[in-house]
Backbone bond lengths (Angstrom), bond angles and torsions (degrees), N, CA, C in turn:
res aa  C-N    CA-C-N  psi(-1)  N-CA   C-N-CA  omega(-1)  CA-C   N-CA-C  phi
1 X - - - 1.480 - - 1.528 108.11 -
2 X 1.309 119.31 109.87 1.181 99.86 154.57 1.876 148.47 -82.92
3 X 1.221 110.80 160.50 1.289 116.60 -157.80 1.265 104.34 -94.63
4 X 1.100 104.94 160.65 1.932 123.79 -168.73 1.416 89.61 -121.72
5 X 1.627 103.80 134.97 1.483 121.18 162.17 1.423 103.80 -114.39
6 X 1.721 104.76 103.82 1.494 108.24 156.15 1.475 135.46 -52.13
7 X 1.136 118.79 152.90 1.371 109.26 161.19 1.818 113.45 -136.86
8 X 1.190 102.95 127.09 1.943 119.25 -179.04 1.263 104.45 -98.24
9 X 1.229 123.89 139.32 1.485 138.84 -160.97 1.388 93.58 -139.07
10 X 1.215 136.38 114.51 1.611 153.59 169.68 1.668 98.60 -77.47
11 X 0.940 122.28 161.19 1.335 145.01 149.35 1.826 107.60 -130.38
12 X 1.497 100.67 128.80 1.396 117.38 171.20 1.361 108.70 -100.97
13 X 1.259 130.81 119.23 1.590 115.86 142.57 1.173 135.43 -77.97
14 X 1.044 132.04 128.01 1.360 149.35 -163.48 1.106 111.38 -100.21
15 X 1.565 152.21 115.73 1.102 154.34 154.67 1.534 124.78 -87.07
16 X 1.064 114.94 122.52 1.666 115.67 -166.17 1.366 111.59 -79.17
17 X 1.494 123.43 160.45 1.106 89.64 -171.80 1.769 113.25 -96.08
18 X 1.652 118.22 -168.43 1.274 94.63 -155.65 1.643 126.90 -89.16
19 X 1.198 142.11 153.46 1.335 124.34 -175.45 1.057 151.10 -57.26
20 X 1.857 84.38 -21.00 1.873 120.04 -175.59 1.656 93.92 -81.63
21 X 1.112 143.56 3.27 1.453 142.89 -171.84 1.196 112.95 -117.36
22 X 1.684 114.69 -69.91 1.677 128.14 -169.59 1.157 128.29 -84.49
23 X 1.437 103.73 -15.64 1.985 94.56 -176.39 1.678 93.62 -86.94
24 X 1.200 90.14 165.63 1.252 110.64 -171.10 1.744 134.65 -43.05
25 X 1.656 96.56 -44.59 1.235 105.69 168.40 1.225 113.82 -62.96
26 X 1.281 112.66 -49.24 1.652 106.00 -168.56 1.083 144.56 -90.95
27 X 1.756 108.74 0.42 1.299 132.66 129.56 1.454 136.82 -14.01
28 X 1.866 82.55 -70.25 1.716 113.50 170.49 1.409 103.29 -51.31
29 X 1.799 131.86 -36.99 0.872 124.68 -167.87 1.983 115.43 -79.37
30 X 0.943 100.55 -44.92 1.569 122.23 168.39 1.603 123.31 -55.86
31 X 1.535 111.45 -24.95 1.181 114.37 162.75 1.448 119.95 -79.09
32 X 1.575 106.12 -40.10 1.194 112.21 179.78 1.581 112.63 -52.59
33 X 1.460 109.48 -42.59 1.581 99.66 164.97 1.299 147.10 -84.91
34 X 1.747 91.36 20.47 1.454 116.34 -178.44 1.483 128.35 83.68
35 X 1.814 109.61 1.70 1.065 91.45 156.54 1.534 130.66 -79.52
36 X 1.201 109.47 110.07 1.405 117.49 -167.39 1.996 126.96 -107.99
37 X 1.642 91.77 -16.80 1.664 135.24 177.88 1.788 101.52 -48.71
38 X 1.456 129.02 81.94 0.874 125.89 156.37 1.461 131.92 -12.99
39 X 1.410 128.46 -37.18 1.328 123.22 143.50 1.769 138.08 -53.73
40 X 1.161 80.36 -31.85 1.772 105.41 177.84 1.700 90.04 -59.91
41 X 1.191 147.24 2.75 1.493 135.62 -168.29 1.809 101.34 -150.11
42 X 1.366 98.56 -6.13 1.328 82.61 -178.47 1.547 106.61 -123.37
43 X 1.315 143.03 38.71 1.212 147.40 -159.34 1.689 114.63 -97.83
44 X 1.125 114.51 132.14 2.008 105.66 -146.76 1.770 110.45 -62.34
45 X 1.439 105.85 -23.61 1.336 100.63 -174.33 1.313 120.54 -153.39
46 X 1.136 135.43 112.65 1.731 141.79 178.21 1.800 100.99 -12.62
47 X 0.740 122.41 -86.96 1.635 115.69 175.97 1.139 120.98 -29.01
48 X 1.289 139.69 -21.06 1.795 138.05 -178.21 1.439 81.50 -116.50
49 X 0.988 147.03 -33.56 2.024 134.33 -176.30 1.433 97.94 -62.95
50 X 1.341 132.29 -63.71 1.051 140.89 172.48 1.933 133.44 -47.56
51 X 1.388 96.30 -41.84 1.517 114.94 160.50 1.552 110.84 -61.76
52 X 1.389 120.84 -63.39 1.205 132.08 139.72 1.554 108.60 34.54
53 X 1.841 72.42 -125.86 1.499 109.68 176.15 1.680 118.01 -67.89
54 X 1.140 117.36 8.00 1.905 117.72 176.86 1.538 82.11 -73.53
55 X 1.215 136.48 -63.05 1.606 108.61 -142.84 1.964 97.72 -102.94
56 X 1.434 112.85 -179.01 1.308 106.38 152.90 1.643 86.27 135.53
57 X 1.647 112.15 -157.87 1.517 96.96 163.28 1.302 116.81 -89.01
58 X 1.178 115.69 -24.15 1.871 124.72 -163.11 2.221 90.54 -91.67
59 X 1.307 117.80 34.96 1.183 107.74 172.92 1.534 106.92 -78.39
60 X 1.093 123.03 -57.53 1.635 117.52 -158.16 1.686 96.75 -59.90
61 X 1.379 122.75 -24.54 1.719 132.16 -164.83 1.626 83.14 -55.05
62 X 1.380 103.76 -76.28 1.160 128.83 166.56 1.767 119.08 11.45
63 X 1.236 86.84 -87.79 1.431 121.25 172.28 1.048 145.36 -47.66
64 X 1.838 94.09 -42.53 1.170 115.25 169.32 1.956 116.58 -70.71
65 X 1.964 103.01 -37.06 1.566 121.40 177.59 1.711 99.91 -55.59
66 X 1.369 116.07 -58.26 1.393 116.79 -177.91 1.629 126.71 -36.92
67 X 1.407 107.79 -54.31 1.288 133.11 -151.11 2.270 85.50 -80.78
68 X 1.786 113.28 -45.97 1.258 95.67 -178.39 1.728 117.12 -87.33
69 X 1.623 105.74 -21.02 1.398 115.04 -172.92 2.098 94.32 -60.10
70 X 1.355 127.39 -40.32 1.193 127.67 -177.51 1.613 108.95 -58.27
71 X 1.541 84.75 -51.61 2.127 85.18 -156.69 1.670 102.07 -71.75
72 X 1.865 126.36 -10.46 1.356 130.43 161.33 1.529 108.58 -49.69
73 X 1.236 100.67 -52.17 1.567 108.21 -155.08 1.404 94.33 -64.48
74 X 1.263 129.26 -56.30 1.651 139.86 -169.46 1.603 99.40 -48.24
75 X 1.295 109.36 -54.66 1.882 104.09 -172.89 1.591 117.62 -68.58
76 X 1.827 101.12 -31.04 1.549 95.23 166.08 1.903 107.64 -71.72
77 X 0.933 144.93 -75.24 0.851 134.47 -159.70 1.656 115.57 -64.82
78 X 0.854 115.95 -53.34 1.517 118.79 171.42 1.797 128.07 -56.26
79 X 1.426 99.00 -29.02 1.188 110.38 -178.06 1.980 116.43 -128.27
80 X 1.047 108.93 -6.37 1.014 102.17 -170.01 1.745 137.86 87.29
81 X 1.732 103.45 -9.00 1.171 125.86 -153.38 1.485 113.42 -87.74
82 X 1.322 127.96 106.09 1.442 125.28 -175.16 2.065 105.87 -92.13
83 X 1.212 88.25 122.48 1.610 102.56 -171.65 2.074 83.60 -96.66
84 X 1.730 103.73 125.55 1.050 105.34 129.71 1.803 155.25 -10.72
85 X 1.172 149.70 100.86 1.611 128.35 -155.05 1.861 97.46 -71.03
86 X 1.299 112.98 -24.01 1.339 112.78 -144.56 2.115 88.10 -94.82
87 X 1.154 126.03 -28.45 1.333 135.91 168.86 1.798 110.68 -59.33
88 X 1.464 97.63 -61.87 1.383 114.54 172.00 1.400 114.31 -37.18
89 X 1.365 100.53 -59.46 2.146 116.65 179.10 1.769 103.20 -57.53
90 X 1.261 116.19 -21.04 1.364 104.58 -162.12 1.892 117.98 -93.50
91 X 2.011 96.49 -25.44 0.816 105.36 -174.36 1.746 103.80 -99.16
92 X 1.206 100.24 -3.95 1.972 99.47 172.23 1.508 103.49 -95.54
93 X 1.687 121.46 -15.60 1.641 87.84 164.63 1.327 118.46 -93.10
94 X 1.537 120.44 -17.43 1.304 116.01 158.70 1.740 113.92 -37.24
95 X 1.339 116.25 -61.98 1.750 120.14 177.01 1.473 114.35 -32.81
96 X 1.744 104.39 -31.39 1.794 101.42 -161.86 1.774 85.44 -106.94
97 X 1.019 146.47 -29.09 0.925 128.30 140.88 1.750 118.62 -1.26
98 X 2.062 94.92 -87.92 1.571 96.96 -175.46 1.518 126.68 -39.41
99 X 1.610 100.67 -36.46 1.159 131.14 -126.42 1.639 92.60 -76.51
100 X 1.713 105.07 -60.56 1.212 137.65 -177.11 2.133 100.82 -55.91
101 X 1.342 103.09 -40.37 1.860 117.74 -153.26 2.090 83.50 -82.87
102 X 1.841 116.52 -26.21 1.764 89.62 177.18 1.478 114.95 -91.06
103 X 1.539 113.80 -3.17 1.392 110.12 163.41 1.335 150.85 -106.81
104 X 1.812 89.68 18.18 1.488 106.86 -174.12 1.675 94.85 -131.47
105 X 1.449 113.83 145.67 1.294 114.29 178.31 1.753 103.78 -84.59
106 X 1.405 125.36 -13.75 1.194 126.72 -134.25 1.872 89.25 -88.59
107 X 0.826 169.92 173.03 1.541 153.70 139.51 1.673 120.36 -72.68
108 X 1.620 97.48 144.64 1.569 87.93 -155.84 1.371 90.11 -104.11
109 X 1.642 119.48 158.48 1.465 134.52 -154.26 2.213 85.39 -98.02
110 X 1.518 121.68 119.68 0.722 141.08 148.96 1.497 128.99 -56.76
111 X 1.476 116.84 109.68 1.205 113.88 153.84 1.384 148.18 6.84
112 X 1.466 152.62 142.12 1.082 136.86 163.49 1.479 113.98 -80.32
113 X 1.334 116.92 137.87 1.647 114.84 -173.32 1.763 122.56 -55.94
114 X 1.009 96.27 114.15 1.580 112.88 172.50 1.522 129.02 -77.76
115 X 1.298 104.89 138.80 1.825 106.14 -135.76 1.724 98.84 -121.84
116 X 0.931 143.69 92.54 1.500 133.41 -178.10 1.708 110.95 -94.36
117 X 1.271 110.46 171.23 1.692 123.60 156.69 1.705 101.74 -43.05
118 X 1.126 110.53 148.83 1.714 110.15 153.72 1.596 124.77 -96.24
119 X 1.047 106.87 69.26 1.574 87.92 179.40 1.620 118.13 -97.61
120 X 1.370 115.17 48.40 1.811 123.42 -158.92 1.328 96.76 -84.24
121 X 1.329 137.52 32.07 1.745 135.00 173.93 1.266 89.90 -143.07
122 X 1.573 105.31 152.33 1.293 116.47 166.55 1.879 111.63 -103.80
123 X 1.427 117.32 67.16 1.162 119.15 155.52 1.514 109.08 -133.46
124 X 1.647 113.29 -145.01 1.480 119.37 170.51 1.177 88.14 -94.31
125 X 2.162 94.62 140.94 1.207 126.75 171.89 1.655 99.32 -114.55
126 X 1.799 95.07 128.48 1.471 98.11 178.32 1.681 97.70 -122.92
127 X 1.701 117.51 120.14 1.435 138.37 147.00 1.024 122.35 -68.77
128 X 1.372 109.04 128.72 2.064 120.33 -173.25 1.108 106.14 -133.62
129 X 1.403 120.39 135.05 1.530 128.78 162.13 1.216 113.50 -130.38
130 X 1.548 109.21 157.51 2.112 105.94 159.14 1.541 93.22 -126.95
131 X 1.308 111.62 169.73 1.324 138.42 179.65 1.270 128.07 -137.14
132 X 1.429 130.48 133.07 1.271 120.56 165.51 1.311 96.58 -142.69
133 X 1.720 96.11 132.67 1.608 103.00 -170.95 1.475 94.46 -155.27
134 X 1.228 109.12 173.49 1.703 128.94 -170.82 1.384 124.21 75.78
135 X 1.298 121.85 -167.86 1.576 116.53 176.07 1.631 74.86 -155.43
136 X 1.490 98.91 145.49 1.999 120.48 -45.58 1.477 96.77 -17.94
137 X 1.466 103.16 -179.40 1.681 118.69 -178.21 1.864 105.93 -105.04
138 X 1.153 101.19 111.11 1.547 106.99 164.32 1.636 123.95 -79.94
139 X 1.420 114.17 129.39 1.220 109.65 -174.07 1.426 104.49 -97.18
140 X 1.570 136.71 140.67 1.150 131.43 149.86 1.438 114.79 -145.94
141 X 1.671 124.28 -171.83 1.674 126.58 -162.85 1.281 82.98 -161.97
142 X 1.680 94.42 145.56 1.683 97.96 175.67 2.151 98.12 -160.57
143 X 1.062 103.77 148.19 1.310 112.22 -159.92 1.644 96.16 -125.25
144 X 1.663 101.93 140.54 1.561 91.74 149.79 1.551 125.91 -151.94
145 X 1.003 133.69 96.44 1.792 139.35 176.59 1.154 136.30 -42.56
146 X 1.271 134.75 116.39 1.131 132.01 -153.64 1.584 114.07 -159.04
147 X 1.377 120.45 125.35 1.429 130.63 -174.07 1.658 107.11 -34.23
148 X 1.298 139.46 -149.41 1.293 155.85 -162.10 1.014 105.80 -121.48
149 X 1.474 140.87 -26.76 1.292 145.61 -170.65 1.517 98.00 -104.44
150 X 1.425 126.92 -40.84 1.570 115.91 -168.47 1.378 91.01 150.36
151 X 0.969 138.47 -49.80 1.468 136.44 -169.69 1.141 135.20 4.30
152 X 1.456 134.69 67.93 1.418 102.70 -159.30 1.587 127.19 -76.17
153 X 1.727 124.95 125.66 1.029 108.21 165.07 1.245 147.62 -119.11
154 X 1.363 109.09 11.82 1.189 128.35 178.23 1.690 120.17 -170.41
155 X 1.464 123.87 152.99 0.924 113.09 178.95 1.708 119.03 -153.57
156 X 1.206 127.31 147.63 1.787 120.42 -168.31 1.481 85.77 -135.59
157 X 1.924 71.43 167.20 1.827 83.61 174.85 2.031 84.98 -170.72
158 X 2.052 96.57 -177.05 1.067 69.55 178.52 1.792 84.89 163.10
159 X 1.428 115.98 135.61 1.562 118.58 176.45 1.661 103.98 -87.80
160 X 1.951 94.80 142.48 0.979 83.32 -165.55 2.165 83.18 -120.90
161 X 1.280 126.97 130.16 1.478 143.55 -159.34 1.799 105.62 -92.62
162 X 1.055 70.27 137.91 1.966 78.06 -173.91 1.391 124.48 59.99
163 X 1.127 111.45 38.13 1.564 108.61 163.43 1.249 106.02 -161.41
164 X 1.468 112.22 156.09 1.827 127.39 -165.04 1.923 78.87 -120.70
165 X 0.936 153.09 -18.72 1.530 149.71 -145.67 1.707 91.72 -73.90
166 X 1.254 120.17 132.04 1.547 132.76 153.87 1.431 102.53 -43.35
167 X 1.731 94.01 -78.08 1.286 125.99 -153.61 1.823 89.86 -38.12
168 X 1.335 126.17 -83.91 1.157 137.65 -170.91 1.499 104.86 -30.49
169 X 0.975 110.87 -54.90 1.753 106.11 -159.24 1.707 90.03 -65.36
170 X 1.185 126.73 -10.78 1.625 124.26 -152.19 1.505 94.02 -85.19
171 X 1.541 93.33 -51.65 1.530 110.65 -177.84 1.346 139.97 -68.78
172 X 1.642 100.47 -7.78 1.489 130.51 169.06 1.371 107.35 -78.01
173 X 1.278 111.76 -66.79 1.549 124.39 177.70 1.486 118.37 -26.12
174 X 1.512 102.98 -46.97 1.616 112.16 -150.63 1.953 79.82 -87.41
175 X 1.429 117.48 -42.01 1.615 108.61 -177.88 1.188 135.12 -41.14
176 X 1.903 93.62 -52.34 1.599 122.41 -179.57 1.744 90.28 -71.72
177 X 1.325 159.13 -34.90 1.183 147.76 -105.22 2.046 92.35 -116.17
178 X 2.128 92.79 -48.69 1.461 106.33 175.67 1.462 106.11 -67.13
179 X 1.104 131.74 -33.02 1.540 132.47 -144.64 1.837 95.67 -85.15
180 X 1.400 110.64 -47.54 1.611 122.21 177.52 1.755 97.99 -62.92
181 X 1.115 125.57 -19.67 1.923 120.90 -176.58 1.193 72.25 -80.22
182 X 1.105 131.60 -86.58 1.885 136.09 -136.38 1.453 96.34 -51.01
183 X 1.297 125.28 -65.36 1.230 122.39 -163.42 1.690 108.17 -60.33
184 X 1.264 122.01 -43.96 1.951 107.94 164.95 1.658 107.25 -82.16
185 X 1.183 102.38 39.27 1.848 94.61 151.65 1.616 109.59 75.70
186 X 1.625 120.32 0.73 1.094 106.83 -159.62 1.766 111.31 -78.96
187 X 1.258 115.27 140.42 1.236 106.09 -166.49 1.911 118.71 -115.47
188 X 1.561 99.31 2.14 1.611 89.99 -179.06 2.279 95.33 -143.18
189 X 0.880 113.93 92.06 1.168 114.39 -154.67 1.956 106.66 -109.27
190 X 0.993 113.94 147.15 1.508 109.61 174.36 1.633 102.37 -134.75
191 X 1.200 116.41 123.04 1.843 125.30 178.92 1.266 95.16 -116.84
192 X 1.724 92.51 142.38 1.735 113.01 -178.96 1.766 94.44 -156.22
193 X 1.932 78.99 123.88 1.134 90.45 177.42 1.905 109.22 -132.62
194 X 1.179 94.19 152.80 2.067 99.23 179.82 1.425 114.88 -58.41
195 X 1.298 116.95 -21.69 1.861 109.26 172.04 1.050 150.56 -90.78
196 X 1.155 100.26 77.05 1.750 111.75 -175.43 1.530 131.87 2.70
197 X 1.518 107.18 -47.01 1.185 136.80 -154.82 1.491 95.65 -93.40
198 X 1.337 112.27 -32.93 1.715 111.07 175.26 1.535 100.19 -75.86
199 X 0.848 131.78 -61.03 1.522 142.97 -175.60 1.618 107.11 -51.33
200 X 1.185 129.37 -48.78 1.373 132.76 146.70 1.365 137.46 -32.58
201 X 1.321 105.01 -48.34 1.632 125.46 168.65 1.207 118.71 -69.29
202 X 1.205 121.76 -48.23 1.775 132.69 -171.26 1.690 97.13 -101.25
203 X 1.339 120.38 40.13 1.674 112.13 -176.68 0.858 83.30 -162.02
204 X 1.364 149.32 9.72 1.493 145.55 145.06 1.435 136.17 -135.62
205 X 1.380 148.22 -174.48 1.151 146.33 177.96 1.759 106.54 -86.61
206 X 1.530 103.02 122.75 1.298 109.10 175.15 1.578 107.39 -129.16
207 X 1.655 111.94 159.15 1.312 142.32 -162.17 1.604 82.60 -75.39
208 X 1.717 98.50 130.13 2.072 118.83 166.91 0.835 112.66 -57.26
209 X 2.027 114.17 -16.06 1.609 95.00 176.33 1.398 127.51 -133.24
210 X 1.743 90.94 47.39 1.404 110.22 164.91 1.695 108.41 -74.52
211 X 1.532 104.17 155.84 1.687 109.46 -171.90 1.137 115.89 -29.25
212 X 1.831 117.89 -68.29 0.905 170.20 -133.96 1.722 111.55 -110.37
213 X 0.897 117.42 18.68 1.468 117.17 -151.13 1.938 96.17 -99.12
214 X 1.098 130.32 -61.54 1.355 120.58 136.35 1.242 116.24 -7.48
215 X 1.234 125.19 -111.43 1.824 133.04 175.57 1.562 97.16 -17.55
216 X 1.309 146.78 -71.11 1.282 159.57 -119.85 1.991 85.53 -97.56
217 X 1.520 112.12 -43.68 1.294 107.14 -169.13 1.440 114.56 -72.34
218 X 1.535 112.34 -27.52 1.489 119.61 -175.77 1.638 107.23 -53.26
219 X 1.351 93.07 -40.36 2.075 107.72 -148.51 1.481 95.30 -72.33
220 X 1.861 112.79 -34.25 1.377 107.15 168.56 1.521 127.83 -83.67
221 X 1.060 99.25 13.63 1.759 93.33 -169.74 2.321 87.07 -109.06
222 X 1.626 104.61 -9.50 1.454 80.92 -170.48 1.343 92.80 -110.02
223 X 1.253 125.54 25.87 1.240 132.15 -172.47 1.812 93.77 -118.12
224 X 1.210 116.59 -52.24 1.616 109.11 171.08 1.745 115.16 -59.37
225 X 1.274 112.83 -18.18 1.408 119.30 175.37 1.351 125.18 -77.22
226 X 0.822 111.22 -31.68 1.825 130.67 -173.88 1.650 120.40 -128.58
227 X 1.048 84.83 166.39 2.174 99.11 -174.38 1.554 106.96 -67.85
228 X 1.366 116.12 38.29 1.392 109.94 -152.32 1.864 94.71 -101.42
229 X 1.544 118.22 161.16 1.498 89.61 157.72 1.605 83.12 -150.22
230 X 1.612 111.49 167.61 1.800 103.36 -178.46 2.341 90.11 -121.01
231 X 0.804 64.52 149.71 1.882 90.19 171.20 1.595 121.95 -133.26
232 X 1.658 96.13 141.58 1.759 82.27 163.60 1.411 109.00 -97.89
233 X 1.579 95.40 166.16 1.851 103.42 179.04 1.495 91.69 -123.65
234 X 1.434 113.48 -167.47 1.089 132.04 144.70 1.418 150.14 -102.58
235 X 1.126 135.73 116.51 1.289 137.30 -146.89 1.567 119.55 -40.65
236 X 1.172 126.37 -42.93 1.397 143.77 146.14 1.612 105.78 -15.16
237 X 1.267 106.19 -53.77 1.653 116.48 -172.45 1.470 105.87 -86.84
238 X 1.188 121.66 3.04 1.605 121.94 -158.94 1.462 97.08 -129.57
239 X 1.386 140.28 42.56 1.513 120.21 174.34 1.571 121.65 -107.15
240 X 1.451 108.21 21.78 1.250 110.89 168.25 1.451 113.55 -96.42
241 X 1.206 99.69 -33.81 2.005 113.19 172.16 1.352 110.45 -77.58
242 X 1.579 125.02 -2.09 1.136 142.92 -167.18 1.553 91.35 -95.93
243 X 1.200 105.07 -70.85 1.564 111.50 172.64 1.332 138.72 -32.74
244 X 1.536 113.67 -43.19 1.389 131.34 -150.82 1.379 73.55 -98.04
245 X 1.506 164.42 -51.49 1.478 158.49 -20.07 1.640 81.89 170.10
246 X 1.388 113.91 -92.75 1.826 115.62 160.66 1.234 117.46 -44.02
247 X 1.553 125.28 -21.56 1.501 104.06 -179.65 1.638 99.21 -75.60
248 X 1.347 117.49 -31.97 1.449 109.35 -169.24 1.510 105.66 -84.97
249 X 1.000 112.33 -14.43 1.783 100.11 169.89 1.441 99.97 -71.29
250 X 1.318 118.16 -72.69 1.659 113.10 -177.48 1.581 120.85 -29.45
251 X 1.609 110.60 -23.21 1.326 101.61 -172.65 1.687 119.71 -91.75
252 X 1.264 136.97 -173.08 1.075 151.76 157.78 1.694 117.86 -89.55
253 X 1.201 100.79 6.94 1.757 99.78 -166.34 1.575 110.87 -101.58
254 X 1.007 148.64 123.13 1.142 170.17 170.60 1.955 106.10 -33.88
255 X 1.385 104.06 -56.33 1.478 118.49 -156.99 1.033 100.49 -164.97
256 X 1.765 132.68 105.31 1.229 117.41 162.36 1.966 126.47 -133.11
257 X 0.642 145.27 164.03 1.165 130.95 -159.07 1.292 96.69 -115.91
258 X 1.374 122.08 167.98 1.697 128.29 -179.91 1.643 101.96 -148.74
259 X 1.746 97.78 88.28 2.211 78.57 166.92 1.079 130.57 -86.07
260 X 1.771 114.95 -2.38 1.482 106.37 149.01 1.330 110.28 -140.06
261 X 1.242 118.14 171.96 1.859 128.38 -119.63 1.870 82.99 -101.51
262 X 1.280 116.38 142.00 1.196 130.21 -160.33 2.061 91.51 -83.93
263 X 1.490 108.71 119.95 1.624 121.53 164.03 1.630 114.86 2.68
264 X 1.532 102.76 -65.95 1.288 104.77 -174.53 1.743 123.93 -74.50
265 X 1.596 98.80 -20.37 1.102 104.65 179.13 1.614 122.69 -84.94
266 X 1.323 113.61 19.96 1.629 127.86 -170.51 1.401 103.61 -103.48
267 X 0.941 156.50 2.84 1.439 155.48 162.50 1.562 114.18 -84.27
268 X 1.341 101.35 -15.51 1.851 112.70 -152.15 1.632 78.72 -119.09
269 X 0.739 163.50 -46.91 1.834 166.39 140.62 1.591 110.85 -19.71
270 X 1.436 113.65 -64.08 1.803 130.73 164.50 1.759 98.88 -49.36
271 X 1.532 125.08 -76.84 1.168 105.38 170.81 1.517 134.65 -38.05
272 X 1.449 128.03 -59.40 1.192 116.73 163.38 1.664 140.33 -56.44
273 X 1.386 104.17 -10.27 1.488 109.69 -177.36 1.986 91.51 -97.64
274 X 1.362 129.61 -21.25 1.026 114.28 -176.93 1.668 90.85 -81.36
275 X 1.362 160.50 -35.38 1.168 155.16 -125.14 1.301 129.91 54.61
276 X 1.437 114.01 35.83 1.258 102.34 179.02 1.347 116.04 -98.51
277 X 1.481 113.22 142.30 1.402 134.15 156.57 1.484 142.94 -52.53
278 X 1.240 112.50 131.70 1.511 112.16 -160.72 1.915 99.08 -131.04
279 X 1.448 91.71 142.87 1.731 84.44 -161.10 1.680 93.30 -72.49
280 X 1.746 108.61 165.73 1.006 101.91 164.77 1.580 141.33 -103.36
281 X 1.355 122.27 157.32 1.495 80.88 -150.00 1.970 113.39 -99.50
């Protein structure tokens, strides 16, 4: 009789491992919350990683990494959209926040408020400050413009002589700040500045015989003219106009323009174009 040699052919499935874990970014993200546990990266299959780490104490951490390490991946690939690590961290402990606040009756202790750049329009964003600092007190204002993404494209500054007044130097800034848009053509502009009191003044009806009431009338008449609108921010969000602001007090110069962004002031530009957050204080 002769014999038959079978042959059995297996099929394996292979599951890769998952994306929200191993690529690179989101690694970075998972360490940041300390998963750092060499097993924590090597676990055979997305379904037991996940079973895993759902319960324990570090679950909502967990949960919270999953839920942003996913919706990253979707905007890079789907959209093109590179999220910051330090934005990312801010809005996944908010998640464990919730996360932690629907399974505990007890109330959970909130964060201190977190303060970013504004760049929430897609035109030019112009930042204004004034300063008065030293003894004697030097007055100066310093501005700086910049695309939607960070861009820097321009920047002023500038001493301002005979006066110790906040208010004034505030109100100079934001003048000189519109007048430099108009003159390069700019035509859809949004200014944000830290002083309440400026933003108050030029956003409502004020008395002819306030100090300032002149100065205060110009800023509204070039603001009813143009696509312009002014906002307050918070200072936290404002330290590049902060910058340019002391450089012009320190200086002797009247009015000066900057078309590219002064050495020291390039770290504080990189921070705001990445979005990162700074607590407030």
């Amino acid at each position: 009789m002769r014999s038959r040699l079978y042959h059995f052919s297996i099929t394996v499935k292979w599951l890769p491992p998952p994306p929200v874990r191993d690529c690179r970014f989101s690694s970075n993200i998972w360490q940041q919350l300390g998963f750092v546990d060499h097993g924590f990266f090597n676990e055979a299959t997305p379904h037991n990683w996940i079973k895993k780490h759902s319960a324990g104490t570090l679950s909502s951490t967990f949960l919270a990494g999953l839920w942003w390490t996913w919706r990253h991946r979707n905007l890079m690939c789907l959209n093109n959209e590179f999220w910051s690590l330090p934005r990312i961290m801010f809005n996944l402990h908010s998640s464990m926040l919730a996360i932690n606040s629907a399974f505990h009756s007890a109330p959970v202790q909130l964060p201190g408020r977190l303060v970013r750049w504004n760049n929430n329009s897609n035109c030019v964003v112009l930042n204004v400050d004034g300063s008065c600092m030293g003894s004697p007190i030097r007055a100066g204002y310093g501005g700086i413009l910049r695309n939607s993404v960070g861009f820097f494209l321009q920047g002023f500054s500038g001493f301002i002589e005979e006066t110790t007044d906040i208010l004034f130097a505030e109100l100079t800034t934001i003048h000189r700040g519109l007048l430099v848009a108009i003159e390069d053509g700019i035509e859809v502009l949004v200014c944000y500045t830290d002083s309440l009191q400026s933003v108050t003044l030029l956003t409502n009806s004020i008395s002819r015989y306030h100090a300032y009431a002149v100065l205060i009338q110009d800023i509204q008449d070039l603001l009813s003219s143009t696509n312009f609108s002014i906002h307050h921010c918070l200072r936290e969000g404002n330290q590049c106009a902060d910058f340019m602001a002391k450089l012009g007090a320190i200086s002797n110069i009247e009015f000066a323009r900057h078309t590219s962004p002064p050495h020291e002031l390039l770290p504080l530009i990189r921070l705001d174009a990445m979005g990162t957050v700074f607590p407030r204080a």
